[in-house]
C-alpha positions as CSV (number, residue, x, y, z in Angstrom):
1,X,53.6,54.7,14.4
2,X,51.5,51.8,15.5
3,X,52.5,48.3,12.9
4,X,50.1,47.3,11.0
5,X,48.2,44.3,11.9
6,X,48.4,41.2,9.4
7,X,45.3,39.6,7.9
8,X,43.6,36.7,10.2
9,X,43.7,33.5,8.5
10,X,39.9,33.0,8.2
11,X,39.0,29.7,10.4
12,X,36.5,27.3,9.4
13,X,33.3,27.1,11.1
14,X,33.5,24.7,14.0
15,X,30.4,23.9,16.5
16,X,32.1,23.1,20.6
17,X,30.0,22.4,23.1
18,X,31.5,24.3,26.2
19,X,29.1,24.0,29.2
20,X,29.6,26.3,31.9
21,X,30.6,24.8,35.3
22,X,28.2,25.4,37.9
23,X,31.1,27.4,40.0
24,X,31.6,30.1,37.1
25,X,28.0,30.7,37.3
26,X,26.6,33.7,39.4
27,X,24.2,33.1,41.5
28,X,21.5,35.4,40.1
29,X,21.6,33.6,37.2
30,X,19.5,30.5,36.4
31,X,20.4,27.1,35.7
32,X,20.1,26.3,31.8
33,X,17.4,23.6,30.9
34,X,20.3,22.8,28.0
35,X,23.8,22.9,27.7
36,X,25.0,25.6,25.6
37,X,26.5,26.0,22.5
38,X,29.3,27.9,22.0
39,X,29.3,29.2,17.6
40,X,33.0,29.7,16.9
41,X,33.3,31.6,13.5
42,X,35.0,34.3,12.0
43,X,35.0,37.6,13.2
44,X,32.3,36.6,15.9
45,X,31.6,35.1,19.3
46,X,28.2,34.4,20.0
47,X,26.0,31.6,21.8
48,X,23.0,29.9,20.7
49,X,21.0,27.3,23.1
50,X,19.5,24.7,22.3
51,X,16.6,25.7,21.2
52,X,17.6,28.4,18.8
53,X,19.7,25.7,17.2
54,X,16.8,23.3,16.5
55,X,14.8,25.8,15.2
56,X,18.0,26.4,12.1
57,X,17.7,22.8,11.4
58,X,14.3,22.6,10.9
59,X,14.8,25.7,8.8
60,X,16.7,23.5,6.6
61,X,13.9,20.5,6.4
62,X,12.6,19.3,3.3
63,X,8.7,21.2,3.0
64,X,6.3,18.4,2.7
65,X,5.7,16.5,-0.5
66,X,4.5,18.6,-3.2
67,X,1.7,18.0,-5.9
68,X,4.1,17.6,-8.9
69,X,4.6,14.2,-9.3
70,X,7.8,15.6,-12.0
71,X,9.2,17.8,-8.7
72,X,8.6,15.0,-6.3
73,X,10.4,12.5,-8.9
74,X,13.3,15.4,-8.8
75,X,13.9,15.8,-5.5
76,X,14.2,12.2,-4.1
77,X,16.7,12.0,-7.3
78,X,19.1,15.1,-5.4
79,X,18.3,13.3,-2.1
80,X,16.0,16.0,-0.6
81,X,13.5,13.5,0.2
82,X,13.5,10.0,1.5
83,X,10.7,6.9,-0.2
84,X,8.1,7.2,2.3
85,X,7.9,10.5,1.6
86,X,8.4,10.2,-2.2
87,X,5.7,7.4,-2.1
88,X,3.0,9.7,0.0
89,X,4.1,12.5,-2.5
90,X,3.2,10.6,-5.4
91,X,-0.3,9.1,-3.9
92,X,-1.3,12.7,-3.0
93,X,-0.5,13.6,-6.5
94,X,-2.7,10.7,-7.8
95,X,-5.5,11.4,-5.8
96,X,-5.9,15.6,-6.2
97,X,-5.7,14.4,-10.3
98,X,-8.9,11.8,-9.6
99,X,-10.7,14.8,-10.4
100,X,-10.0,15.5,-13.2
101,X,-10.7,12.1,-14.6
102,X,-13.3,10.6,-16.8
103,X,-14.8,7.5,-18.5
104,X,-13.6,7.4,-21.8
105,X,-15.5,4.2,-23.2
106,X,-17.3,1.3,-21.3
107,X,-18.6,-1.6,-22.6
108,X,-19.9,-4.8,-20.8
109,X,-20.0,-8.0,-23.2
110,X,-19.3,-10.5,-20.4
111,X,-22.1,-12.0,-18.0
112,X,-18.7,-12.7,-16.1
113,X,-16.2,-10.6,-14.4
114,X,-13.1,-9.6,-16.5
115,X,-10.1,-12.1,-15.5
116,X,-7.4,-10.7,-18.0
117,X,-6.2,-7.7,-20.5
118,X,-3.3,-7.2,-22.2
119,X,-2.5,-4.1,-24.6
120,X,-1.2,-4.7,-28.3
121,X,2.1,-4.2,-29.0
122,X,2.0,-1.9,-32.2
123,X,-1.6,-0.6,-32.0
124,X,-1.7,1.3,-28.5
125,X,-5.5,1.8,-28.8
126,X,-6.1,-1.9,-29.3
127,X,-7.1,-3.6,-26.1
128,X,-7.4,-7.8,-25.7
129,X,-10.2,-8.6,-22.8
130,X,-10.6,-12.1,-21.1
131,X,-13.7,-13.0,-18.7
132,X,-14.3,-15.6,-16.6
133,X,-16.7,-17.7,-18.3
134,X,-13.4,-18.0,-21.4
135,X,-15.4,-15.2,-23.7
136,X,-12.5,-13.0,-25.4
137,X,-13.2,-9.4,-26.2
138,X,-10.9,-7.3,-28.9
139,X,-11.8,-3.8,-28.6
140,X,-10.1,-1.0,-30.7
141,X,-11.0,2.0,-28.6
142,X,-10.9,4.3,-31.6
143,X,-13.6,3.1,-34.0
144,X,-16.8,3.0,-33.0
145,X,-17.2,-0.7,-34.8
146,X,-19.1,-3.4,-32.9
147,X,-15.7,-4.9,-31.0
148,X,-14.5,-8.7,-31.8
149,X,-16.1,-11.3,-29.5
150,X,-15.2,-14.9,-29.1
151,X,-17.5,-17.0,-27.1
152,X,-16.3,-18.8,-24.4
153,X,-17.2,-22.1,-22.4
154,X,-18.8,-20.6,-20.3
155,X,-18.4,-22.0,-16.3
156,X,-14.6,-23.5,-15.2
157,X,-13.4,-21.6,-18.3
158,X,-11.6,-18.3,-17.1
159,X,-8.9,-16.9,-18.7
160,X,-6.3,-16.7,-16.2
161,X,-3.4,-15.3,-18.7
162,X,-3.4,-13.3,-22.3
163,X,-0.8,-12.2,-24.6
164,X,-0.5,-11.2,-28.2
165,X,2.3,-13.0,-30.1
166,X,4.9,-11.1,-30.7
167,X,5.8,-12.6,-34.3
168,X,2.3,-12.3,-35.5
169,X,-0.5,-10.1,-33.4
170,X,-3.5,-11.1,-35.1
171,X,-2.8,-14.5,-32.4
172,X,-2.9,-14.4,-29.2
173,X,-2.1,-16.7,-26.5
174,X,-4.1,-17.9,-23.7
175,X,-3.9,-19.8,-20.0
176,X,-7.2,-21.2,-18.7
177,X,-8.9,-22.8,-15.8
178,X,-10.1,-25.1,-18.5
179,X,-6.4,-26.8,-18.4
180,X,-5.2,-25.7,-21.5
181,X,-2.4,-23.1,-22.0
182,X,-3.1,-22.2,-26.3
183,X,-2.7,-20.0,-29.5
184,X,-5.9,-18.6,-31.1
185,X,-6.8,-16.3,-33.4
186,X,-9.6,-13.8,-33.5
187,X,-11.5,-16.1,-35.8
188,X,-12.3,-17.9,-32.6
189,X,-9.5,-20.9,-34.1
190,X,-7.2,-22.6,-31.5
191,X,-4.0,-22.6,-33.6
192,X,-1.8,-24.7,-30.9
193,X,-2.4,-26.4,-27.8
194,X,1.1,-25.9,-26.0
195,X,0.0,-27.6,-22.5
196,X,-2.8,-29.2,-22.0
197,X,-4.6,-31.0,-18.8
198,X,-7.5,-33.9,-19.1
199,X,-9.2,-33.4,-15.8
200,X,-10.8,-30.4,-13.9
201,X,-8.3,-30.8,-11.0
202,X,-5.0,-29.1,-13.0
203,X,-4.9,-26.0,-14.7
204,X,-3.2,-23.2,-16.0
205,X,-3.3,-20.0,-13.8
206,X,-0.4,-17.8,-15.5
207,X,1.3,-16.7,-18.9
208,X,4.2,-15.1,-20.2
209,X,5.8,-14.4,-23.9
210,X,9.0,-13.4,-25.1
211,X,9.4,-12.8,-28.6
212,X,13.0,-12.0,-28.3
213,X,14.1,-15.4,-26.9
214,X,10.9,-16.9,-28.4
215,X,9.6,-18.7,-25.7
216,X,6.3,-19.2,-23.9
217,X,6.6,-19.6,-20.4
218,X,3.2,-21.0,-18.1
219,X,2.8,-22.0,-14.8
220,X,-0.5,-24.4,-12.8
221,X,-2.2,-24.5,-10.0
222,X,0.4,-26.9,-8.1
223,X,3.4,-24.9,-9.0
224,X,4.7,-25.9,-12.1
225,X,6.4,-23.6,-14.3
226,X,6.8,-24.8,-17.9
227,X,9.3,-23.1,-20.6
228,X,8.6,-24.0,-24.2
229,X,9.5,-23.1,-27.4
230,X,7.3,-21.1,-30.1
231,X,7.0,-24.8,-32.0
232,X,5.3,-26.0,-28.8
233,X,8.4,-28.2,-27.5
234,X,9.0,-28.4,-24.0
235,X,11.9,-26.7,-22.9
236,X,12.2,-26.7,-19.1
237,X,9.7,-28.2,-16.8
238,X,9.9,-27.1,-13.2
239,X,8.3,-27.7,-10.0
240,X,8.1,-24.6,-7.8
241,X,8.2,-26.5,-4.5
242,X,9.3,-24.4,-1.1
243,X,12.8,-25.2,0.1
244,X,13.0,-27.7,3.1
């Protein structure tokens, strides 16, 4: 009676390269244009060259980036898909949605270009517009009302920053090429003057708020940043200079 033969311990998987030596070879039988690969697994004994091998990986490449901008998001999270790709996914997404777009509302109070716009904070239809020429615009897309306007200087008057304040939104704050960094309200009232310039050669090209720390941050046209408190006091003053 023949003894039974005892179960194979199942070996992992393992890859060798084993390249024949040109001796072994027959003479009949051509020269590879690749070395070949030798698939070691369980219960098998094959050989695969090279070029059967790179078509299994590409087999396993991510397909290209797809029009969900939700799927793309999901498979760069799992790691299926690198930035660029993520990035080119999410443009592609963009674009094919152009489409579908639409004007909503447009108006055009300015004989200026539009410098500025900021959102309120606890009216999401409420919009705050700045021009050039310093006119201020507040425009509640959902009435149909005749939106607030508050005239400006006109030339060398652009609005180069706007923010709502955070402790009271019917004010706003405002940075100017007119050298002024300010509070108003919508009454066309400046409230505070928080930095202020006397000649045409300074001015005030950005604008920041935090209501949590309660601080209003501005910076000029030479690179000075200034850090103030909601009373108008001058916290930090700070020249933005490049290293030597």
């Amino acid at each position: 009676m023949a003894p039974k033969k005892r179960p194979e311990t199942r070996k992992p998987f393992e890859v060798v390269l084993c390249p024949k030596s040109k001796k072994s070879r027959s003479a009949r039988e051509p020269e590879p244009e690749a070395k070949k690969l030798c698939v070691k697994g369980p219960g098998c004994s094959r050989r695969l060259d090279s070029g059967c091998l790179w078509e299994k990986l590409t087999s396993l490449q991510v397909s290209p980036p797809c029009g969900s901008i939700v799927r793309a998001l999901h498979q760069h999270k799992l790691g299926r898909t690198d930035w660029p790709s993520l990035q080119k996914g999410l443009q592609q997404s963009f674009l094919h949605s152009l489409a579908s777009y639409q004007i909503f509302q447009k108006a055009a109070p300015f004989d200026r270009r539009a410098t500025s716009l900021t959102w309120h904070p606890t009216h999401p239809s409420t919009l705050a517009v700045g021009s050039k020429g310093g006119d201020i615009m507040l425009w509640n897309l959902g009435l149909k009302d005749k939106p607030t306007f508050i005239k400006g200087i006109g030339a060398g008057g652009s609005i180069t920053g706007l923010k709502f304040n955070p402790l009271n939104t019917n004010q706003f704050f405002t940075s100017s090429m007119e050298g002024t960094t300010r509070l108003q309200d919508f009454k066309g009232n400046t409230l505070q003057v928080y930095a202020s310039y006397d000649t045409c050669n300074f001015w005030f090209c950005s604008l920041d708020v935090s209501g949590k720390s309660r601080v209003v941050v501005t910076g000029d046209n030479v690179g000075n940043v200034f850090l103030l408190n909601m009373d108008g006091k001058e916290l930090i003053s700070v020249p933005m200079e490049p290293s030597s």
